[in-house]
DRENDO-66887 format. One record per residue: residue in three letters; x, z, y of N, C-alpha, C in turn. Coordinates in steps of 0.1 Angstrom, whole numbers. Layout:
residues N
ATOM  code     nX     nZ     nY    caX    caZ    caY     cX     cZ     cY
ATOM   ALA      X      Z      Y      X      Z      Y      X      Z      Y
...
This chain:
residues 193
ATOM  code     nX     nZ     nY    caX    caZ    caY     cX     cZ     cY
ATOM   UNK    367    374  -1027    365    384  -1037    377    391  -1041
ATOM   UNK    376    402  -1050    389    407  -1055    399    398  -1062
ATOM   UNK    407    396  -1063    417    388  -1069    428    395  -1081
ATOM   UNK    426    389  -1092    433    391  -1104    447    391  -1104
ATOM   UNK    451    398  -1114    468    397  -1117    468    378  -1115
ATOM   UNK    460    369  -1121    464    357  -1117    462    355  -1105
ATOM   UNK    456    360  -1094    454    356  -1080    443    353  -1076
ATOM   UNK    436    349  -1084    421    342  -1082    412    348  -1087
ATOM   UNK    399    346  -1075    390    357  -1079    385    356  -1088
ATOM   UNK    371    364  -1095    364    361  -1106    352    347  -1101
ATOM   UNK    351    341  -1089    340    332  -1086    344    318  -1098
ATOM   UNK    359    321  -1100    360    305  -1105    358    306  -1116
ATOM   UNK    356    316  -1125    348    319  -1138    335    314  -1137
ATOM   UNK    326    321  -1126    315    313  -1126    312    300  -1124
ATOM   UNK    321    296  -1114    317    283  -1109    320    272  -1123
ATOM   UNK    332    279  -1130    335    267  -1144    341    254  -1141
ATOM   UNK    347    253  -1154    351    237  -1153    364    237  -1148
ATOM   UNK    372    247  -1139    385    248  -1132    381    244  -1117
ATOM   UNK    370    246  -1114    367    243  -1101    372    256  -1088
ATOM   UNK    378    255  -1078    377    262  -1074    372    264  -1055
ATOM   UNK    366    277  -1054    363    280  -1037    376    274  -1028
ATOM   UNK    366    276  -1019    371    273  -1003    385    287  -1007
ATOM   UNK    384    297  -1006    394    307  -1005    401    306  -1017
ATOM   UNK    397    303  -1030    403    301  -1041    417    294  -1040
ATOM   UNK    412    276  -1031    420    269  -1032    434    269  -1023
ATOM   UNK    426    276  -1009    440    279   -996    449    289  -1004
ATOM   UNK    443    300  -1015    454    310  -1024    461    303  -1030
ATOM   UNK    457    290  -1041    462    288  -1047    477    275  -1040
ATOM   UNK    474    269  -1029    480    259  -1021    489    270  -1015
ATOM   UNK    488    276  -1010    494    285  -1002    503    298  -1010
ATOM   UNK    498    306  -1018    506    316  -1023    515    309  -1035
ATOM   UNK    504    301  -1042    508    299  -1057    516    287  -1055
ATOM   UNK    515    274  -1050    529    267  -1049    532    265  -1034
ATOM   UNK    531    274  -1025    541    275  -1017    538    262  -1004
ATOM   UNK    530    254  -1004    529    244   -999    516    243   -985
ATOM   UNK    524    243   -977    523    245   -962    518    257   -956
ATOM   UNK    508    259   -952    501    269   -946    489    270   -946
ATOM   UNK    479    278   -942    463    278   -945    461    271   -939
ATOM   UNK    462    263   -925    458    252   -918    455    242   -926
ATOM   UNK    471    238   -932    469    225   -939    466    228   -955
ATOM   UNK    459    236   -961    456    243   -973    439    238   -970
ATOM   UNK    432    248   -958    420    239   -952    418    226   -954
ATOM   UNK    427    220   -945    424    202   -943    423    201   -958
ATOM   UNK    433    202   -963    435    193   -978    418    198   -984
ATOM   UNK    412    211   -986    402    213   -988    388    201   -986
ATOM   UNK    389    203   -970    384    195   -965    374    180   -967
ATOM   UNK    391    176   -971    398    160   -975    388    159   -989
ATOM   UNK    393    171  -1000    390    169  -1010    374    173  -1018
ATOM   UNK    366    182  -1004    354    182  -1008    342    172   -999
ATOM   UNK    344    162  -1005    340    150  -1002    322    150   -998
ATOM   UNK    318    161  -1013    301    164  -1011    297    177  -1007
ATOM   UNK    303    179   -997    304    198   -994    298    203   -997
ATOM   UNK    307    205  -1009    297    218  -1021    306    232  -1020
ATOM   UNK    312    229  -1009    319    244  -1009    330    243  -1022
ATOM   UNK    331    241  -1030    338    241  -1041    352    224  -1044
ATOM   UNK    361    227  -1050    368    216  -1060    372    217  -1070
ATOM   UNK    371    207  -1076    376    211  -1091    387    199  -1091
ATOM   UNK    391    195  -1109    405    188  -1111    395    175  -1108
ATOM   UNK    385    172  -1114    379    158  -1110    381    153  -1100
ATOM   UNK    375    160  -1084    379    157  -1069    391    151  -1070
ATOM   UNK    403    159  -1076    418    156  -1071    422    142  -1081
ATOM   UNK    416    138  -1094    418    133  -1099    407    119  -1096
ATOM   UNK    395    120  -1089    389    107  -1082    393    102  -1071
ATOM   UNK    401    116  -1060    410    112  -1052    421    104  -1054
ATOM   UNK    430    107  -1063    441    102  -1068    439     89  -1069
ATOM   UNK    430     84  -1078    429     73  -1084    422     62  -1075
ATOM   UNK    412     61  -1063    407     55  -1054    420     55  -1044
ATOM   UNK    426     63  -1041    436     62  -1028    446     50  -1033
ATOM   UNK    450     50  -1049    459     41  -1052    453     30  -1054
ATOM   UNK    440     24  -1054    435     14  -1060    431      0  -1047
ATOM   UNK    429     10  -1037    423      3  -1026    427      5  -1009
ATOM   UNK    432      0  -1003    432      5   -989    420      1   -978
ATOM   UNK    415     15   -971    400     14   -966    401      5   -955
ATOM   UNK    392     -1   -947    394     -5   -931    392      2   -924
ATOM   UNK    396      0   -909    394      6   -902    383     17   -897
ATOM   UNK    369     11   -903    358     14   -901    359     26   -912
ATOM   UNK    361     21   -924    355     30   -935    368     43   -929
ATOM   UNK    381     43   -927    387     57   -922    382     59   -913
ATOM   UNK    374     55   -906    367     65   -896    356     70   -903
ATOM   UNK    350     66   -905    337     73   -913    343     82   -922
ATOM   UNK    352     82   -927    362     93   -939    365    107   -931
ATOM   UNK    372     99   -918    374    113   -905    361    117   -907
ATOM   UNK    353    112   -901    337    117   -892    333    127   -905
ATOM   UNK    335    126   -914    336    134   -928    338    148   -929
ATOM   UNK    352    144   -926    360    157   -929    362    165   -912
ATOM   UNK    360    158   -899    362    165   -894    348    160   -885
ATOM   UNK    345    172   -872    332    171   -865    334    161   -856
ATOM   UNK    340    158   -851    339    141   -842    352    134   -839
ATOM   UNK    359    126   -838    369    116   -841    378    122   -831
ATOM   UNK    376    129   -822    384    139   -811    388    147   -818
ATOM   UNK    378    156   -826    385    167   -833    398    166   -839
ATOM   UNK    395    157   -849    405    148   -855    414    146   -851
ATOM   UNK    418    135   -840    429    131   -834    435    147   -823
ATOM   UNK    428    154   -823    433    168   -817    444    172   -828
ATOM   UNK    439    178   -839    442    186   -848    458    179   -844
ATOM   UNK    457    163   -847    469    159   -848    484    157   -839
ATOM   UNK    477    156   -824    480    155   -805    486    171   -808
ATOM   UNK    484    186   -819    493    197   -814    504    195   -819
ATOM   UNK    510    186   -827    521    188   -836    526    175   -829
ATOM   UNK    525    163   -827    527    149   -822    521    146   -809
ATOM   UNK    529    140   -800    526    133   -788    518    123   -792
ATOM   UNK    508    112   -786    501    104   -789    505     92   -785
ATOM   UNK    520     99   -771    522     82   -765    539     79   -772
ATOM   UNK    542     88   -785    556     82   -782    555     73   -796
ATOM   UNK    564     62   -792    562     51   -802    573     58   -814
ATOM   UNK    562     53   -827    566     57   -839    573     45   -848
ATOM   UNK    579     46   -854    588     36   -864    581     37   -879
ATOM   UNK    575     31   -886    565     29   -900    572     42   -907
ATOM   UNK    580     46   -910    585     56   -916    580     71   -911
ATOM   UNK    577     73   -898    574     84   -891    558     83   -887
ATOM   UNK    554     70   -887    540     71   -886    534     74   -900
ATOM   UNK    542     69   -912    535     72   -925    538     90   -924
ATOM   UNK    549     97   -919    548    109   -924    534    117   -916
ATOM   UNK    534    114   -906    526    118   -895    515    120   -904
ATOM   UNK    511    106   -907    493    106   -911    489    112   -927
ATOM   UNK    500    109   -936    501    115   -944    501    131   -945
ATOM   UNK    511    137   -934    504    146   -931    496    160   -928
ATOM   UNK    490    151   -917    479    152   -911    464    151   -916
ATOM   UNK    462    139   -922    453    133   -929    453    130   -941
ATOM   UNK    467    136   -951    464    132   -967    462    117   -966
ATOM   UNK    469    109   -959    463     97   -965    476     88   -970
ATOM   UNK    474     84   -980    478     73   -988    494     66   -979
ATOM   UNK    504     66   -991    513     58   -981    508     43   -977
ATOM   UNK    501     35   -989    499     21   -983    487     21   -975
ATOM   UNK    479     37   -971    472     30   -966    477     36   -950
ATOM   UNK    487     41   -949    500     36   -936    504     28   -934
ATOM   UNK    507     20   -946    511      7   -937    506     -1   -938
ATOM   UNK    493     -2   -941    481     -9   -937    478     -5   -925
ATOM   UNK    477      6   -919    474      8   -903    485      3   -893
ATOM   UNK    498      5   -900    511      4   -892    510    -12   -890
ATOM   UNK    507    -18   -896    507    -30   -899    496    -44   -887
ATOM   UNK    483    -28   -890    470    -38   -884    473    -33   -867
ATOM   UNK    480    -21   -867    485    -18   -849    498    -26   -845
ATOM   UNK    502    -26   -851    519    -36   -847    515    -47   -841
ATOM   UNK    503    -54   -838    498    -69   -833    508    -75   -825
ATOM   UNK    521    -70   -821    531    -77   -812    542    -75   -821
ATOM   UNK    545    -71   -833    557    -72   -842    570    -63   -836
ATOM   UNK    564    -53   -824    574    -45   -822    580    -34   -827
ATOM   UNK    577    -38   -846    582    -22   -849    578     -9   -845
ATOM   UNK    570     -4   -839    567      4   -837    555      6   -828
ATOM   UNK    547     20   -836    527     20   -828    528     34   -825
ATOM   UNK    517     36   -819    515     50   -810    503     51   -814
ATOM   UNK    502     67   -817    488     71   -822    482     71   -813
ATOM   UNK    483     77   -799    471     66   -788    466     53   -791
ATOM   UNK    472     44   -800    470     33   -805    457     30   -817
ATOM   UNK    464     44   -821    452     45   -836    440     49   -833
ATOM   UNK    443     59   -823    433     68   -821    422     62   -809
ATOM   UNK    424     49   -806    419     39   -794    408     30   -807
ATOM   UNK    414     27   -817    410     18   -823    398     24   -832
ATOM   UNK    402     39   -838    393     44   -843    382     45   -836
ATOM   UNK    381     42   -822    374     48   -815    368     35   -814
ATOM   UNK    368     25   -810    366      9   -809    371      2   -818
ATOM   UNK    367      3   -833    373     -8   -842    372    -21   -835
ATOM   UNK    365    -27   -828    365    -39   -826    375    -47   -817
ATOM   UNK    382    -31   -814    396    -41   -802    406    -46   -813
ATOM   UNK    402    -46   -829    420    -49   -838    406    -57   -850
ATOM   UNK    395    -62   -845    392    -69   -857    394    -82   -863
ATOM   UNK    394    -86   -853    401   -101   -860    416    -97   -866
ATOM   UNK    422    -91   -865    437    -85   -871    434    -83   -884
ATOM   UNK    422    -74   -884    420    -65   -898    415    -72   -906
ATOM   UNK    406    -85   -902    399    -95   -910    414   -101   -915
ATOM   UNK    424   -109   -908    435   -116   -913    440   -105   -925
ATOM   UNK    443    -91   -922    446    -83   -931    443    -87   -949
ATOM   UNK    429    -81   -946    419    -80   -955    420    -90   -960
ATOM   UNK    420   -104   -956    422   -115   -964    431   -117   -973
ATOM   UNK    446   -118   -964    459   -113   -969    462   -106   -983
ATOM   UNK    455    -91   -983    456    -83   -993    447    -90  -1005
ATOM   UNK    437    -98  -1005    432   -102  -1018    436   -115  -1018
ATOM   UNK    442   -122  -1011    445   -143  -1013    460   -139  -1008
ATOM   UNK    469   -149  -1016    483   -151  -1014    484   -156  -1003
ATOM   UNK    482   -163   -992    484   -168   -981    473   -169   -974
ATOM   UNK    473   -170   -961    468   -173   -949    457   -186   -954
ATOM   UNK    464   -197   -959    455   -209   -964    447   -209   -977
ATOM   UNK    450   -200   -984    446   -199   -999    431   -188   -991
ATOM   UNK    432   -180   -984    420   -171   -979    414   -184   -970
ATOM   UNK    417   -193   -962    406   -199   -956    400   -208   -967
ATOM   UNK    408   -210   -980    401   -218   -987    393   -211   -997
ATOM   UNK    394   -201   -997    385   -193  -1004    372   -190   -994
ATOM   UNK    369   -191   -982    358   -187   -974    353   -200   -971
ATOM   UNK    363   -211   -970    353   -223   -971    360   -231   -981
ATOM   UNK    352   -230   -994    358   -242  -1002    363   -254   -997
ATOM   UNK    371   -261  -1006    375   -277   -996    383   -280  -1013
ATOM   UNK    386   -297  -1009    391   -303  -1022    408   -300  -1019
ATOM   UNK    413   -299  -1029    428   -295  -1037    435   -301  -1027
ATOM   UNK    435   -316  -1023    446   -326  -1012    443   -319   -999
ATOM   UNK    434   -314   -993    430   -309   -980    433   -297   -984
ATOM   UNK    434   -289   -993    443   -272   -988    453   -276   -991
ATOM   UNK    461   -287   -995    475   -288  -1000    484   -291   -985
ATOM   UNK    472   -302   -977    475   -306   -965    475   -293   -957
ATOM   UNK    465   -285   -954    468   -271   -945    478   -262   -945
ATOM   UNK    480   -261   -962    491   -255   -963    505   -260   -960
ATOM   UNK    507   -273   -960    518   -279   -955    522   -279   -940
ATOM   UNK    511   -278   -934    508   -280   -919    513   -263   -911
């Protein structure tokens, strides 16, 4: 639509609330603070209209906000998140194969910038991925890596289960005693062991 001395058309009067269009939001990402280009103006769109209503408002950014810091997803649930936002898990890992090679090994610092982004995602929940692909402790994963697993969660699941435990029980032995109860002298013993 026509656009105002502020930039923005008159739809976001209608729509209310501070919500704004698909074209609203690439103006406002893009002219108004300057931050990347319509490509990545889109994705973030994308990312942030979760119930494709065509629209976002401050709640999206602010339900976003607050879930990315609260929780890191599995493997499964970021795929389902891609299959989301983009038309099939190729697309996806495309968007990302023009700007990044798939086979060159990345160092946690460069894989967090990569996916962050590419995909808006969460620094810890980079190095929760950096973390569940490293399975040889070599410092460094290859998005061929990610993009294998997104495809086959099941080739990193026993990893992700150790993860997942991990992240809610302080130890290795505090999580198996949590999945199978046992008396205080017998986890004191495992844990010693």
């Amino acid at each position: 639509g026509a656009r105002g001395t502020d930039g923005l058309s008159h739809g976001v009067a209608r729509i209310g609330n501070g919500a704004m269009s698909q074209a609203d939001f690439e103006w406002c990402i893009v002219d108004f603070l300057h931050y990347g280009n319509l490509r990545c103006a889109r994705r973030l769109f994308r990312l942030l209209d979760r119930r494709r209503r065509g629209v976002v408002g401050l709640l999206d950014l602010l339900l976003t906000t607050t879930s990315a810091e609260q929780e890191v997803m599995t493997l499964e649930r970021l795929r389902q998140e891609l299959l989301t936002a983009f038309p099939t898990l190729q697309a996806a890992c495309e968007e990302m194969m023009e700007g990044v090679s798939p086979d060159v090994p990345m160092i946690p610092g460069l894989f967090a910038e990569v996916l962050e982004h590419y995909w808006c995602l969460p620094h810890l929940q980079t190095e929760y991925l950096f973390a569940l692909l490293d399975t040889e402790s070599e410092g460094s994963v290859t998005l061929a890596a990610l993009f294998g697993a997104l495809e086959d969660p099941s080739k990193v699941a026993l990893e992700e289960l150790r993860l997942q435990l991990l992240l809610t029980c302080p130890s290795l032995p505090a999580a198996l005693c949590r999945i199978f109860p046992i008396n205080a002298s017998a986890a004191a013993a495992a844990a010693a062991a």
